[in-house]
N, C-alpha and C positions, 0 to 999 in steps of 0.2 A: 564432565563429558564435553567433547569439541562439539563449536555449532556445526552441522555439515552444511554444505552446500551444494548442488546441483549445474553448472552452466549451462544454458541452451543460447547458441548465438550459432547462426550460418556463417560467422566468418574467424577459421581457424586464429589469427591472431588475435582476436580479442577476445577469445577465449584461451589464449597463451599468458594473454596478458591479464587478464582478472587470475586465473590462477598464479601466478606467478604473485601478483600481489596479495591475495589471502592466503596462499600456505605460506608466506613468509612471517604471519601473526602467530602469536602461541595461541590453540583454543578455538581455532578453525580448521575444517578438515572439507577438500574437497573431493569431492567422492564420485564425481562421474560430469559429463559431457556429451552433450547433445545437439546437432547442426541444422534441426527443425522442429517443431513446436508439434508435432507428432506423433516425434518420440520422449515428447514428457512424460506421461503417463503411465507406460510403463517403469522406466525406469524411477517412476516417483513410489510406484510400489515395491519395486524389487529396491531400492537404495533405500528407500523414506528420510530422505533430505527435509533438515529443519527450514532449509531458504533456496528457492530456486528464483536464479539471477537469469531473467528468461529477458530475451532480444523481442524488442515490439513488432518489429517488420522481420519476416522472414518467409522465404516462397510458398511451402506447400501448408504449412499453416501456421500464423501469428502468434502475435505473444496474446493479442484478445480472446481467442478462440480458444487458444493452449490454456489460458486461465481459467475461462467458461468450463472447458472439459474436468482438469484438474480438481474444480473447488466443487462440481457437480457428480461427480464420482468415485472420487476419493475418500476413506472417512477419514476425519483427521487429517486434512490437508497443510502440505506443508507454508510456510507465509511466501508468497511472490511476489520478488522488486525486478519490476519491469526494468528495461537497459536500455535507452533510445539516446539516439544522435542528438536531438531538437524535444527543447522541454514543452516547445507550442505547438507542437505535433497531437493532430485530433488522436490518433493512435492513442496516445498516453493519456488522456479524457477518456476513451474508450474504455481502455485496459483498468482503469481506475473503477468505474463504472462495473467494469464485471468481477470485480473484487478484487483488482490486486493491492499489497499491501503497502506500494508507493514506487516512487520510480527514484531512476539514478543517473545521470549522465554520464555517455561513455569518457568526456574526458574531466571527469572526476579526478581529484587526486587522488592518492593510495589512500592516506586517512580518511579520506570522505567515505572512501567506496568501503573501507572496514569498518565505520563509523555506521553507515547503513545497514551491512549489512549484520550489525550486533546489535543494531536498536529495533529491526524488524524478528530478528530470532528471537529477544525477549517481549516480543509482543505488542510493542510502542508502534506506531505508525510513523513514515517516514515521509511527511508532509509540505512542502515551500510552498507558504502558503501565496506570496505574489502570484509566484507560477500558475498555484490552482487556482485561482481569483481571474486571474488570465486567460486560462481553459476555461474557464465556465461562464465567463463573459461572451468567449467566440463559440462554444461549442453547446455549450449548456441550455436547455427549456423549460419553461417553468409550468409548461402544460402536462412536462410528465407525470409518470403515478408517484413521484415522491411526495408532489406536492399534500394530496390525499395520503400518505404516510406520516405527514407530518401532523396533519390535521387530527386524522387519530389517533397519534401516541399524547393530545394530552399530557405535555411537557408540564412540570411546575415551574412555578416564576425562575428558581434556583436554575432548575434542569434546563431552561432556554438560555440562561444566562452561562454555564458551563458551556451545552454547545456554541453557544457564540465567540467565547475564547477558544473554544477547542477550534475552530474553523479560521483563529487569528496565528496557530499555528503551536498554541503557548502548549508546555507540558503539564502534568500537574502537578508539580510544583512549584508552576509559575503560577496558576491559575489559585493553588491554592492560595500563596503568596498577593494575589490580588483583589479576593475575595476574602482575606486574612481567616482563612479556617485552615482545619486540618490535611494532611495530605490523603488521611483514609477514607476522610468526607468526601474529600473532593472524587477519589475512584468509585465510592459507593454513588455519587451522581453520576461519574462518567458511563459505568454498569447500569444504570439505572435510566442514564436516555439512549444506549449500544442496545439494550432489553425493548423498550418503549418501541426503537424505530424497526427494530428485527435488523439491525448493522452487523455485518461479522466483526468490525473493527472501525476504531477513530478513522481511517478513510471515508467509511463508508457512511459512518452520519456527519463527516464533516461533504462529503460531495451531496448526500440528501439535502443537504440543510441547502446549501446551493443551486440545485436544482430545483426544490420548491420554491426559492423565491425568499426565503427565511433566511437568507444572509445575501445582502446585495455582492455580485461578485464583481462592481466597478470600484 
């Protein structure tokens, strides 16, 4: 089965030009197009796209908003990589923050942009982590309710130490490779601190971890 895909961007060419670069791949199919953050929803039900490559800035409503609606309404939502000009854009902190599954630069090259968007459909997070160390330096609080998230998931020594590389950006098979265990150990912790913090995905307890305070983001 092709990954499908979803466009939403207000600006007719660059949504010429992501098309253009992923129906050229075998095993991706794009399947629809949207010119504001709006009209995701429905069309997220009527297509049910594996990956909506959704624009952070757009007028009548955002890619933060479009994600909020999407991932609170939808069952089964599909994974979202946000698409912004500037990776130090609070917008993409934001968009991170209400779930999405990582961001992309519009001027991305062609493999990069299909390298994301096949590591976010099988369920991987798509993380730099500079970048988000960067965001979470400028944009990030550690008075949030993560920090209190963290406190009560009661990590084990392993499970702090997983998320800690998980927030250095490694996969797990680097991680297992550094911890020298197995690669099914290492998901059965990654499952097991994603379970602990209530994360829909490695974004979401690698941006916890940052937000509490439990991973300095200097």
């Amino acid at each position: 089965m092709p990954v499908t895909v979803l466009l939403v961007d207000d600006e007719p060419l660059v949504r010429a030009g992501l098309r253009a670069v992923l129906e050229a791949q075998p095993g991706i199919e794009v399947v629809g197009e949207a010119a504001d953050g709006a009209a995701v929803i429905p069309l997220v039900r009527q297509l049910r796209p594996d990956v909506v490559a959704m624009d952070v800035r757009m007028p009548l409503m955002d890619g933060i908003e479009a994600t909020r609606a999407v991932l609170r309404t939808v069952p089964e939502p599909p994974k979202i990589l946000v698409v912004t000009t500037f990776e130090d854009d609070e917008h993409v902190y934001e968009a991170l923050r209400a779930g999405a599954d990582g961001f992309l630069l519009k001027r991305a090259r062609p493999a990069e942009i299909v390298h994301a968007v096949r590591l976010v459909a099988e369920g991987e997070s798509l993380l730099f982590p500079a970048s988000v160390r960067r965001l979470a330096a400028r944009y990030g609080d550690g008075d949030r309710p993560a920090r209190a998230v963290l406190e009560r998931a009661r990590l084990t020594e392993r499970e702090a130490e997983v998320l800690r590389l998980m927030s250095r950006g490694l996969s797990n098979a680097e991680i297992a490779a550094r911890l020298v265990v197995g690669a099914e150990t290492v998901k059965s912790h990654v499952s097991a601190v994603l379970a602990k913090l209530g994360a829909r995905d490695r974004t979401q307890a690698v941006i916890a971890a940052y937000e509490s305070g439990f991973v300095e983001p200097g």
